[in-house]
C-alpha positions as CSV (number, residue, x, y, z in Angstrom):
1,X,0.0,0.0,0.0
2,X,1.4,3.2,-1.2
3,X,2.1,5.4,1.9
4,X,0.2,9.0,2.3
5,X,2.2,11.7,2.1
6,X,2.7,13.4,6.0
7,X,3.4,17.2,4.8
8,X,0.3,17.1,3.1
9,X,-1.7,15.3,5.2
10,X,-0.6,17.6,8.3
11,X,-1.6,20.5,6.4
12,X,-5.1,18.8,5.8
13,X,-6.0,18.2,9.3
14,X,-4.6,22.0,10.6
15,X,-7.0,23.4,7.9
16,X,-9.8,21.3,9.2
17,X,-8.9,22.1,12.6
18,X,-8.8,25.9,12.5
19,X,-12.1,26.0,10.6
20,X,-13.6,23.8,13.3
21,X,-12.7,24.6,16.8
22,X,-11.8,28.6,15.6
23,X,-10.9,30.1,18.7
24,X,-11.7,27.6,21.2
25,X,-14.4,25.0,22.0
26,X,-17.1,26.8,24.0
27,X,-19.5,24.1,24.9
28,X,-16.7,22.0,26.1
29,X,-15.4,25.2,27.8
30,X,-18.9,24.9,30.2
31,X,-17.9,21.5,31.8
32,X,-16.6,21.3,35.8
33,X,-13.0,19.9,34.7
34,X,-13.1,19.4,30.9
35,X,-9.1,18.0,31.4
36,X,-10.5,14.8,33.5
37,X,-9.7,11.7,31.6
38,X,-12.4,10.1,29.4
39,X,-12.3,7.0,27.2
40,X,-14.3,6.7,24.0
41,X,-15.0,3.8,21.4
42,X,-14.5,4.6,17.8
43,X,-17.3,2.0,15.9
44,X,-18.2,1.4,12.8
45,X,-22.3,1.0,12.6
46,X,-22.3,-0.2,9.0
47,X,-20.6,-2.8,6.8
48,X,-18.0,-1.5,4.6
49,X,-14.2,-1.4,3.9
50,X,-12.2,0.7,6.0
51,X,-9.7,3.4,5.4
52,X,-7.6,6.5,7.4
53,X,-6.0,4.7,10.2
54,X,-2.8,6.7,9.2
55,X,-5.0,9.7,9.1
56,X,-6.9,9.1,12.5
57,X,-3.8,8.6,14.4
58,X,-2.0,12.0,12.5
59,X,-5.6,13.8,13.7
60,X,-5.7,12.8,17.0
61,X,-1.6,13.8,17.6
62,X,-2.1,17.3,15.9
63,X,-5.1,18.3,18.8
64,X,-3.1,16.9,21.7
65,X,-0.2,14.2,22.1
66,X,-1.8,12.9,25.4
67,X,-4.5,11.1,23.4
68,X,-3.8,7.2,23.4
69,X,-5.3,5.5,20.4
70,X,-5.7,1.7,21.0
71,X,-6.6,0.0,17.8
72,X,-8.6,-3.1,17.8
73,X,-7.0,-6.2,16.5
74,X,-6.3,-6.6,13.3
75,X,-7.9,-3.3,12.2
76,X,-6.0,-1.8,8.7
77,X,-6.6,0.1,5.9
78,X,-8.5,-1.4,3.5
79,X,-10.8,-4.3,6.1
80,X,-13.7,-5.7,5.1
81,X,-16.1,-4.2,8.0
82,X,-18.4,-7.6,7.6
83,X,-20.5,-6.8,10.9
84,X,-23.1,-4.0,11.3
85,X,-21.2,-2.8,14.2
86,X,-17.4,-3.3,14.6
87,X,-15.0,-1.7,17.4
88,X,-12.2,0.0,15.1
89,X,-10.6,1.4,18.6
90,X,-10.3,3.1,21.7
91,X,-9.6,6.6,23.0
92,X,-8.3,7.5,26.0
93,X,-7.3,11.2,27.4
94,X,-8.0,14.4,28.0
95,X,-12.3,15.2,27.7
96,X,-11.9,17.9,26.1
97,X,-9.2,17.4,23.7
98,X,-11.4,14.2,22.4
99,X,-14.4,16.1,22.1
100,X,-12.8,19.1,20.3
101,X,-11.1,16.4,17.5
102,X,-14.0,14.6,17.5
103,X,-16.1,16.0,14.2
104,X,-12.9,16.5,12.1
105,X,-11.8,13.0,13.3
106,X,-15.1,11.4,11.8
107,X,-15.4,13.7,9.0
108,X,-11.7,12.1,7.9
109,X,-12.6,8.2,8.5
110,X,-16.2,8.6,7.0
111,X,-15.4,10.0,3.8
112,X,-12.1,7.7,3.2
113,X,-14.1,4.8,4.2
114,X,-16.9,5.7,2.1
115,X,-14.7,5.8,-0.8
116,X,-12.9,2.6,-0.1
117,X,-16.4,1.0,0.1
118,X,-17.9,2.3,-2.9
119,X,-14.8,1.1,-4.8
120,X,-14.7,-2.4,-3.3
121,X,-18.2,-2.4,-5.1
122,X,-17.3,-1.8,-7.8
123,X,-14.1,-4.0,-8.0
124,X,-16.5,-6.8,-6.8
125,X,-19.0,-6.1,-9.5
126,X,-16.3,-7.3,-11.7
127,X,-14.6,-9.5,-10.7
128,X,-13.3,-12.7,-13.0
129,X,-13.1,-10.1,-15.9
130,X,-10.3,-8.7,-16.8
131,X,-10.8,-5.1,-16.0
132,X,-9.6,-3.2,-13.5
133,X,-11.2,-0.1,-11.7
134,X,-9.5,2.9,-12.1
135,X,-10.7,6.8,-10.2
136,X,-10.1,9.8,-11.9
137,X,-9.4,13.3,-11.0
138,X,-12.6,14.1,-10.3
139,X,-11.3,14.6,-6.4
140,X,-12.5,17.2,-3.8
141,X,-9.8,20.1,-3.7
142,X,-7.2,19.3,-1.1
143,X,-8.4,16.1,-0.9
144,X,-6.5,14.0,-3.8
145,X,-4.0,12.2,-2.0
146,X,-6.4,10.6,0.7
147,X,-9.2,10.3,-1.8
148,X,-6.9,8.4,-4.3
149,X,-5.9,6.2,-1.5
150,X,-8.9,5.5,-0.1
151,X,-9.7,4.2,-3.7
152,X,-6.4,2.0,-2.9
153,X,-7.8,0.7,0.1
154,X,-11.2,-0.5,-1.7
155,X,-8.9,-2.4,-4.1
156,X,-8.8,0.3,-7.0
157,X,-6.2,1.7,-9.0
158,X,-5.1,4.9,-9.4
159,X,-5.3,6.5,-12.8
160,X,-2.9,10.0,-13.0
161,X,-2.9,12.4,-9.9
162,X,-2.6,15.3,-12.2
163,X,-1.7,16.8,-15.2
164,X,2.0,16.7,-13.9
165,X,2.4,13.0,-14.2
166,X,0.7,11.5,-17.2
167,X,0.0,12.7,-21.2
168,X,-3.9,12.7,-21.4
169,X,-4.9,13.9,-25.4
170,X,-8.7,14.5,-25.3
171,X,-11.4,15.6,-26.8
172,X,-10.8,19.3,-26.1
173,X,-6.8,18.8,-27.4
174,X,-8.1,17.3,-30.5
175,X,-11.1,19.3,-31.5
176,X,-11.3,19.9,-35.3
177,X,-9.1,17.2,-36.3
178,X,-10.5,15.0,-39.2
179,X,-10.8,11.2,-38.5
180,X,-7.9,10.9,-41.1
181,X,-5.6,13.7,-39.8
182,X,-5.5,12.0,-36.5
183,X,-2.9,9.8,-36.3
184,X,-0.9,12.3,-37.7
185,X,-2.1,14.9,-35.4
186,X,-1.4,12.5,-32.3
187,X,2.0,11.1,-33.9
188,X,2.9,15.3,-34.0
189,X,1.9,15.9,-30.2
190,X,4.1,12.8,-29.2
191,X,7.3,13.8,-30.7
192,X,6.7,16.9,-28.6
193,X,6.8,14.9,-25.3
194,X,9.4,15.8,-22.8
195,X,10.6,12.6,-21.3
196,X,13.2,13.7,-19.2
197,X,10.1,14.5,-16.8
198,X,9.0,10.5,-17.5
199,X,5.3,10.8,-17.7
200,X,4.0,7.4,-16.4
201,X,2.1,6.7,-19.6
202,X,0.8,8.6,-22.4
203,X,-3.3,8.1,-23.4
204,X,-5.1,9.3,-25.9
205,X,-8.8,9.2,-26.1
206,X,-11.3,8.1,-28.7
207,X,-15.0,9.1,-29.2
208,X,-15.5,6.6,-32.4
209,X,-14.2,3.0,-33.3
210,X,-12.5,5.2,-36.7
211,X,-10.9,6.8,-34.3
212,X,-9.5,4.1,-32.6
213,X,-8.2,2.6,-35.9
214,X,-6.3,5.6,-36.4
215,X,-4.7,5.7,-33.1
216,X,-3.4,2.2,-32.6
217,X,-1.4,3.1,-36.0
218,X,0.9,5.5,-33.6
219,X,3.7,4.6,-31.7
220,X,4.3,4.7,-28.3
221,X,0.6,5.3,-27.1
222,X,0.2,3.1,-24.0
223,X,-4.1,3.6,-23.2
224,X,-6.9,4.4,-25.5
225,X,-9.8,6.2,-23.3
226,X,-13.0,5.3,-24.8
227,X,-15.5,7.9,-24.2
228,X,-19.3,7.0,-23.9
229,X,-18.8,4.4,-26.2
230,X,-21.9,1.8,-25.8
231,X,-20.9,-1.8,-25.3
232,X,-21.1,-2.8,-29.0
233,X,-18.8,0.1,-29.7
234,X,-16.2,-1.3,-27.0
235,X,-16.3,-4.5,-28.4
236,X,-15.5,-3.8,-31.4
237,X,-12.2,-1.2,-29.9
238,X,-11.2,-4.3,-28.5
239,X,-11.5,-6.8,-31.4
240,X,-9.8,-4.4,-33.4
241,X,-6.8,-4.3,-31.2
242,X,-6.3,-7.9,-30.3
243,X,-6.6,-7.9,-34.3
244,X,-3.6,-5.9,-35.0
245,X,-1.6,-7.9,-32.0
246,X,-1.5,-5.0,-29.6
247,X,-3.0,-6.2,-26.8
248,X,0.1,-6.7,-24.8
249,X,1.0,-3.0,-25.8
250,X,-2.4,-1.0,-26.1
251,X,-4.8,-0.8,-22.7
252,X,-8.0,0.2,-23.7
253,X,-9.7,2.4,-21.2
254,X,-14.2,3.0,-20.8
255,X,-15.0,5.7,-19.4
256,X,-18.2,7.6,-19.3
257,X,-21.7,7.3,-17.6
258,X,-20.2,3.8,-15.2
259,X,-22.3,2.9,-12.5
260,X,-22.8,-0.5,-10.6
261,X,-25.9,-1.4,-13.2
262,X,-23.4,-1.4,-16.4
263,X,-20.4,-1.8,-15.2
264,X,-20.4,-5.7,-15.5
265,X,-21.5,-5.3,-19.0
266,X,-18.7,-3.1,-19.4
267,X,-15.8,-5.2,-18.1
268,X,-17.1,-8.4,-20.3
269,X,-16.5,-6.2,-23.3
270,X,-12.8,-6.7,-23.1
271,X,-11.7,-3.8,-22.2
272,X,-8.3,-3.6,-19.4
273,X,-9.7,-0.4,-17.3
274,X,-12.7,1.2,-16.0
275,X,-12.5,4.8,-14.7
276,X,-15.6,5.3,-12.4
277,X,-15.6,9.4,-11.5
278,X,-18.2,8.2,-9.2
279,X,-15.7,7.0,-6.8
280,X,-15.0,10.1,-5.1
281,X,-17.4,12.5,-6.1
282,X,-20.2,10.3,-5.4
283,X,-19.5,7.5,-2.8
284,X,-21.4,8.4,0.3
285,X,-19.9,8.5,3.7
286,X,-19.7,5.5,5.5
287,X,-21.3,5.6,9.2
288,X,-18.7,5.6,11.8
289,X,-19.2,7.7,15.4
290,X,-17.2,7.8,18.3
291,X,-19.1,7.2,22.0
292,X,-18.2,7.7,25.4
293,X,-17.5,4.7,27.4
């Protein structure tokens, strides 16, 4: 599992923090001795897959060092939650320090989690194809790090993080080009790559099978993105490409309009990926609350 990245992460939680407790709790403020110790359980009150047990522990260290966090056994990133109600951990310290990370500690672990179980989902919906479930960068802002490996966790793969790491050609790069000027076109762009900055792939995407046709004639194109092509159309992206040989060198990619009801359908086409945008701008929080024990 590809490890979160601290700086970031740290920066996350102070955000969340100072827009949350402002300048001071001042219900918790109202208690006799809001420094006694407390202990609360952190449960999970619905079957899912869960995700942000780096994150917890970085939350809960940021709003005071003296909070212990006990996990339960065997609790990790990416566990099947397979009861209604499972104890994730235990809190023990300070009242008010628990009470003030509270909401920005379940905010975190419900939307990760949520992710994580949408995406197993989906990656169970097809399974024994041979697609994969990809995300995309459809991400909320700030957030594209955790939400990218929350997807991780649910057993997804992660498509590029940004338009730093990977050459995406679309639609809106390619508008105006003739079927018949496209390879060319594409062949032109790629000889403009800069390498020394080793994008991780290069894609180009395709709104017609013609299309396709003339893009598997240019070299050096690892992913063709099929956009809203119906599953007809995707099978015959596919048969053309395993016709020319090129499976082992050409992914092809469906994208568009995926949801749990076609997505089977989809990955029996053929094709190697599935970008679901759904992922994270749609997956809905999973239910998780801490309670005072």
């Amino acid at each position: 599992m590809i490890s979160i990245d601290q700086t970031r992460l740290v920066e996350l939680i102070v955000l969340a923090k100072s827009e949350d407790l402002g300048s001071g709790d001042i219900t918790t403020a109202l208690l006799e001795n809001p420094t006694r110790a407390a202990s609360f359980e952190l449960t999970a009150k619905a079957r899912g897959v869960f995700a942000g047990k780096q994150v917890a522990a970085t939350i809960v260290t940021t709003y005071d060092p003296a909070i212990e966090l006990v996990w339960a056994k065997d609790v990790a990133d990416g566990l099947g939650l397979e009861s209604p109600r499972t104890c994730l951990a235990t809190l023990r310290g300070p009242l008010g320090s628990i009470l003030a990370a509270e909401r920005v500690l379940l905010n975190f672990l419900q939307r990760l989690s949520g992710i994580a179980t949408l995406t197993r989902t989906f990656v169970d919906a097809v399974r024994g194809t041979n697609a994969a479930i990809y995300d995309t960068r459809k991400t909320t802002p700030g957030w594209r790090d955790l939400e990218k490996y929350a997807v991780r966790c649910g057993g997804g793969v992660n498509h590029r993080f940004g338009l730093h790491d990977a050459v995406l050609i679309k639609d809106n790069h390619l508008a105006g080009v003739p079927t018949d000027r496209l390879a060319a076109t594409v062949f032109g762009m790629l000889n403009r790559v800069d390498y020394t900055k080793a994008p991780k792939e290069i894609e180009i995407e395709a709104q017609s099978v013609g299309q396709v046709e003339q893009i598997l004639k240019v070299v050096g194109v690892d992913v063709i993105l099929l956009d809203n092509f119906d599953a007809n159309g995707l099978r015959k992206a596919v048969e053309l490409r395993d016709r020319l040989c090129l499976k082992e060198r050409v992914n092809l990619e469906a994208s568009g309009g995926v949801n749990l009801h076609t997505v089977r359908e989809i990955a029996e086409t053929g094709v190697d990926r599935i970008s679901v945008g759904a992922l994270t701008h749609s997956a809905p929080a999973l239910d998780i609350a801490l309670d005072r024990i």
